[in-house]
C-alpha positions as CSV (number, residue, x, y, z in Angstrom):
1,X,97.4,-4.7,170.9
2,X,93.9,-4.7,172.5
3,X,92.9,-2.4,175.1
4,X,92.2,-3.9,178.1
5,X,88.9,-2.8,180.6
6,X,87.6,-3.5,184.0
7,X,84.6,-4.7,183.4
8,X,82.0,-5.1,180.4
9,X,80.1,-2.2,180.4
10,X,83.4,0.3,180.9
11,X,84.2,-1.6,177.0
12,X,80.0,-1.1,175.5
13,X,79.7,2.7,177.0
14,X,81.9,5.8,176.9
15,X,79.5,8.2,178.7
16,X,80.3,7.7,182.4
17,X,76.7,8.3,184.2
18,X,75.5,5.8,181.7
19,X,78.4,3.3,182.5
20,X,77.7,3.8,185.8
21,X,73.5,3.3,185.7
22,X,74.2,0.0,183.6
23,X,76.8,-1.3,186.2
24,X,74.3,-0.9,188.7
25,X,71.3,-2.1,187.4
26,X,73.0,-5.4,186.4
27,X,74.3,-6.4,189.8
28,X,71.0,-5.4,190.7
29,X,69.4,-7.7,188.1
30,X,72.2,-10.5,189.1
31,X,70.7,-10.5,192.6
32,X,67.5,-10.8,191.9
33,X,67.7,-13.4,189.6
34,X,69.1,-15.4,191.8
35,X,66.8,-14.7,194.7
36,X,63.6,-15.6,192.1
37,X,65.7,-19.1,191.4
38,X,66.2,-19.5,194.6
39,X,63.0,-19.5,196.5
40,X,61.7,-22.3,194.1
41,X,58.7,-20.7,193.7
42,X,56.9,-20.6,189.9
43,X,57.3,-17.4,187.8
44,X,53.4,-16.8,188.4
45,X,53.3,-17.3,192.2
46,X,56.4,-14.6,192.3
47,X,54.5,-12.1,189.9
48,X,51.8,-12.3,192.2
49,X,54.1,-11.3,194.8
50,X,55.9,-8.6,193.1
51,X,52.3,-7.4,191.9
52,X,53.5,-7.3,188.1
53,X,52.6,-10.0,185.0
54,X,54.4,-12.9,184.6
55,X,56.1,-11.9,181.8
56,X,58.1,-9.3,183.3
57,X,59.4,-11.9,185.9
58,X,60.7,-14.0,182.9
59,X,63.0,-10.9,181.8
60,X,63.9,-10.1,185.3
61,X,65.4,-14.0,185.5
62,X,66.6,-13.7,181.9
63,X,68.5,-10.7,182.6
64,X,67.1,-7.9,180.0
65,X,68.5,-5.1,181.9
66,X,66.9,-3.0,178.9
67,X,63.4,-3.4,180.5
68,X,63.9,-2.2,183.2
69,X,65.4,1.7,185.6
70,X,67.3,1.3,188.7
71,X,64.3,2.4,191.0
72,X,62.2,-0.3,189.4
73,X,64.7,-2.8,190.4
74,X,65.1,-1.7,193.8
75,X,61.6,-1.7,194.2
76,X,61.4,-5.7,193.2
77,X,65.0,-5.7,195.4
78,X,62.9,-5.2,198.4
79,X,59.9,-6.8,197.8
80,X,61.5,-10.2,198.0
81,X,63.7,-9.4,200.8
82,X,66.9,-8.6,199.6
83,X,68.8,-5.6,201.4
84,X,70.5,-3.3,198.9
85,X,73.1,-1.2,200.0
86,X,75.6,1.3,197.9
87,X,79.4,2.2,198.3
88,X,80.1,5.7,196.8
89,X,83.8,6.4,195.2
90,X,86.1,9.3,193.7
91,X,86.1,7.8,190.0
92,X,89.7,8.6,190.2
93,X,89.8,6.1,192.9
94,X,88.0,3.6,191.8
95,X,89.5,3.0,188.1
96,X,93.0,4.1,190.4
């Protein structure tokens, strides 16, 4: 029988602080993925926006949440607009 999880990362990382960092740097990533698609804009006119190289706007839309810490992704969160906002839980209540 397999085991069943809630999500992805709860089945790739046992340590919870790490679980938890990786679940929110993805939705984080998720969003502004979408916001970069979104506006239409080229990945160079963006860059310039963000003030970082090209390059690192490709792996923000590509998703390598390895590149990049939560605070860095706020920080890009918030320079294109988007308002970020965090729910605290017990664990017990949220895997509950």
């Amino acid at each position: 029988m397999s085991e069943s999880y809630n999500n992805v990362w709860d089945a790739l990382e046992d340590d919870p602080s790490k679980r938890g960092n990786l679940k929110i740097r993805s939705e984080l990533l998720v969003s502004i993925s979408e916001e970069i698609k979104n506006t239409g804009e080229t990945q160079s006119h963006i860059a310039e926006v963000l003030g970082i190289k090209q390059p690192r706007v490709s792996a923000l839309v590509k998703g390598k949440i390895s590149m990049f810490s939560v605070d860095y992704l706020l920080d890009v969160a918030y320079k294109l607009g988007l308002h970020v906002s965090m729910q605290i839980n017990d664990e017990q209540a949220a895997n509950g």
